[in-house]
C-alpha positions as CSV (number, residue, x, y, z in Angstrom):
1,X,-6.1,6.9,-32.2
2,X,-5.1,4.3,-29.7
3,X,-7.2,3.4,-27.0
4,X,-6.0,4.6,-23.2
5,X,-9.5,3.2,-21.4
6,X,-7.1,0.3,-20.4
7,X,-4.0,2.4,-18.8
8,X,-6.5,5.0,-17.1
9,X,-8.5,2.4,-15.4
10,X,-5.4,1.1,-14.3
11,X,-3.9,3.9,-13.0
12,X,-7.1,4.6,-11.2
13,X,-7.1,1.0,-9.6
14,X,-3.9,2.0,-8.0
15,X,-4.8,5.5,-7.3
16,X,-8.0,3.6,-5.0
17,X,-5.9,0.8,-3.6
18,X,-3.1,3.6,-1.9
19,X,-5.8,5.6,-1.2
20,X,-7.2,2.4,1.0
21,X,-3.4,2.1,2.4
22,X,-3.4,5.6,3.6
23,X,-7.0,5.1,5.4
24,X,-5.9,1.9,7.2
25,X,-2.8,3.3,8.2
26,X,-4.3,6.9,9.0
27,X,-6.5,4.6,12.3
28,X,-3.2,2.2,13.3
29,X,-1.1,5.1,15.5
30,X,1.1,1.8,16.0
31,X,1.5,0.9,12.2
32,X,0.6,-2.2,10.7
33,X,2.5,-4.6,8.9
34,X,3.0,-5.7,5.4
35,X,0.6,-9.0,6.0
36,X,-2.3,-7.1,8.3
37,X,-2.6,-4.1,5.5
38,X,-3.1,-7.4,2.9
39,X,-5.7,-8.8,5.1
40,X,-7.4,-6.0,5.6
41,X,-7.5,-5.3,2.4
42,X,-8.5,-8.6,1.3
43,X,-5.1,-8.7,-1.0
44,X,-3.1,-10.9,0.5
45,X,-3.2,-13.5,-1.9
46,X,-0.8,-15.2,-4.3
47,X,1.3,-18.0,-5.5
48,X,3.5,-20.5,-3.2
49,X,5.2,-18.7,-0.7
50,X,4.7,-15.3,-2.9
51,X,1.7,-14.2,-0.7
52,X,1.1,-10.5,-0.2
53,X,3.1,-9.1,-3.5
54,X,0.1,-6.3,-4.3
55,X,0.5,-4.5,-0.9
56,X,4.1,-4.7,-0.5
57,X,4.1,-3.2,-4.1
58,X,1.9,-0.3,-3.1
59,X,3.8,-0.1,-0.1
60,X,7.1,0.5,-1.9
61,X,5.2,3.1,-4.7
62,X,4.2,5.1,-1.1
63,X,7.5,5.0,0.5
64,X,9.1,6.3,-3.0
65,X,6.3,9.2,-2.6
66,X,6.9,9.8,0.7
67,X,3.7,9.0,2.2
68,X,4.9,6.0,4.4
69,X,7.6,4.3,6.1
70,X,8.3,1.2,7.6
71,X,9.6,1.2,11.2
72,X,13.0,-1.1,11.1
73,X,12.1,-2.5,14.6
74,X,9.1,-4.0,14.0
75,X,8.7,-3.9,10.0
76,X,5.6,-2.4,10.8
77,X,4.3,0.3,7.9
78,X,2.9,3.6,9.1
79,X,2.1,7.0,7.8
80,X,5.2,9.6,7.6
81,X,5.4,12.2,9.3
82,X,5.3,15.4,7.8
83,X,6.7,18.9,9.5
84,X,4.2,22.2,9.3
């Protein structure tokens, strides 16, 4: 039997870390942008001009899910909007 203790953490990691985007993003009524989520979550690293790849990942996986969006003004990121 093959071990899945390596993909379930995993997906749990990325389970946490949007979990974190929503929170940040559920206190900033203005939204935030790609590099302030990153900093906040203390993510923002990476190579040479590569810097803040995780979030902007995450970001993207939300948007798909239709969780967030990013304002084309401002490219700020904030929490969609959803209609009762």
């Amino acid at each position: 039997m093959k071990n899945y203790k390596p993909y379930s953490l995993a997906q749990s990691a990325i389970a946490d870390l949007k979990t974190a985007i929503y929170l940040i993003l559920e206190d900033a009524s203005e939204g935030m942008t790609n590099v302030d989520i990153g900093k906040s979550l203390g993510i923002y690293q990476g190579h040479i001009r590569h810097e803040g790849h995780i979030p902007r990942t995450l970001l993207a996986l939300m948007e798909q899910e239709g969780v967030v969006e990013q304002i084309d003004e401002n490219k700020k990121w904030k929490l969609k909007e959803f209609r009762k």
